[in-house]
N, C-alpha and C positions, 0 to 999 in steps of 0.2 A: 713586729720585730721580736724575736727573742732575747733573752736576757742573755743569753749567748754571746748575741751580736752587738747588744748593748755593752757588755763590757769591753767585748773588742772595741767598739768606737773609746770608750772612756780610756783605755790602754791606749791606743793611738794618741787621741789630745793629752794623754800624760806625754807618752815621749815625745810629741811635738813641741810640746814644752817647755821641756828639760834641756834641751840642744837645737839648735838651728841642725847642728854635726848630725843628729840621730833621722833629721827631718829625710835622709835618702837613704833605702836598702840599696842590692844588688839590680836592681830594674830599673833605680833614680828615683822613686817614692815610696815611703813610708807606706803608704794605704796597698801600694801594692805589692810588699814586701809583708807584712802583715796580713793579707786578703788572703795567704793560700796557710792550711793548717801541717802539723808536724808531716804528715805523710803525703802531702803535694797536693792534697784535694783544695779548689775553691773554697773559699768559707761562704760563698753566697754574692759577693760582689763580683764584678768582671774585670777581668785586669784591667783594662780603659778606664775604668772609673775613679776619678783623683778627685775627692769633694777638698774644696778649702777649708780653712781651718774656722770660717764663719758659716758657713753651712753645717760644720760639724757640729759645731755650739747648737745653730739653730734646730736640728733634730734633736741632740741632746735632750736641749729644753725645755722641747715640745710631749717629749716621751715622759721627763722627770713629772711634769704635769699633769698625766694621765691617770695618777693619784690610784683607783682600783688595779689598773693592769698591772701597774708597777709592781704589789703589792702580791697580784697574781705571779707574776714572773717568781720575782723572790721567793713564791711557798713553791712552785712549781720545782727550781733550781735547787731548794732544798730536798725534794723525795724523788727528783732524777741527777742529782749532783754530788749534795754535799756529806748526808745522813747514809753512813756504812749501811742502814737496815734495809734499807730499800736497795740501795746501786746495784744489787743483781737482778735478775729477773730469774730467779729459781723459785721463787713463792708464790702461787698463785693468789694469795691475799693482799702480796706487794703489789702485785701486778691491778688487781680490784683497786686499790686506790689510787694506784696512777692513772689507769683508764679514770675514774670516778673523776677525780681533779682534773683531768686535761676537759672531760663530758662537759662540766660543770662550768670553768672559766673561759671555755671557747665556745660554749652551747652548742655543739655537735650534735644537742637530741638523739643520743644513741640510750634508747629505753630500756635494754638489757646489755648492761655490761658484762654479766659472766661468762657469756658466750666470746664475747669479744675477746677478755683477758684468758680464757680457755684456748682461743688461736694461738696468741702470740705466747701461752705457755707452753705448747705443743709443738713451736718454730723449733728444727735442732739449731745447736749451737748458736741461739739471740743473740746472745750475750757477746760472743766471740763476733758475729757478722756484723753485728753494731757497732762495734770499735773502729772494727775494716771501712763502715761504711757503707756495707751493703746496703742496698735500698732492697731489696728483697722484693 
């Protein structure tokens, strides 16, 4: 799971929380009213899927647990999220460390990464198609 998708669950069990009222979107559940992002794409779950609000705990918990990943996520969410210096992909030395960091905590065994981040620096408009979505 990404951290991504971890927050989304932890946003969910807030607003399940806070209201019984908040517990239905426009579809009659929260999860699936929340499953699709600003511009209509799936976040990864299928509309059909309504976990309870004890199964939501139970992954939670089990993730919180996971003690390195967590930890990976977080540095991860930081140099593709939160840190202005990296959020674009105009720098090919940005780009070296985020290949490096994704190589490293997912062990992909990918031996030469310059080649790699040289692709996706040569992608036109990344930056722009990434936002959209593109799967490229």
């Amino acid at each position: 799971m990404t951290q991504e998708e971890i927050d989304y669950l932890r946003a969910l069990k807030e607003k399940a929380r806070k209201s019984e009222s908040t517990r239905f979107g426009s579809s009659g559940n929260v999860v699936a009213s929340l499953a699709v992002n600003k511009s209509g794409r799936s976040k990864g779950l299928p509309e059909y899927y309504l976990p309870s609000e004890s199964e939501l705990n139970k992954y939670l918990d089990l993730w919180d647990k996971l003690g390195d990943y967590v930890a990976h996520e977080k540095a991860l969410s930081m140099i593709f999220r939160e840190d202005s210096t990296f959020r674009q992909n105009t720098d090919l030395r940005h780009i070296i460390i985020k290949c490096s960091a994704l190589n490293d905590f997912y062990a992909t065994n990918i031996y030469r990464i310059a080649p790699v981040a040289g692709k996706i620096y040569n992608i036109p408009d990344f930056d722009e198609r990434l936002a959209k979505g593109d799967d490229m």
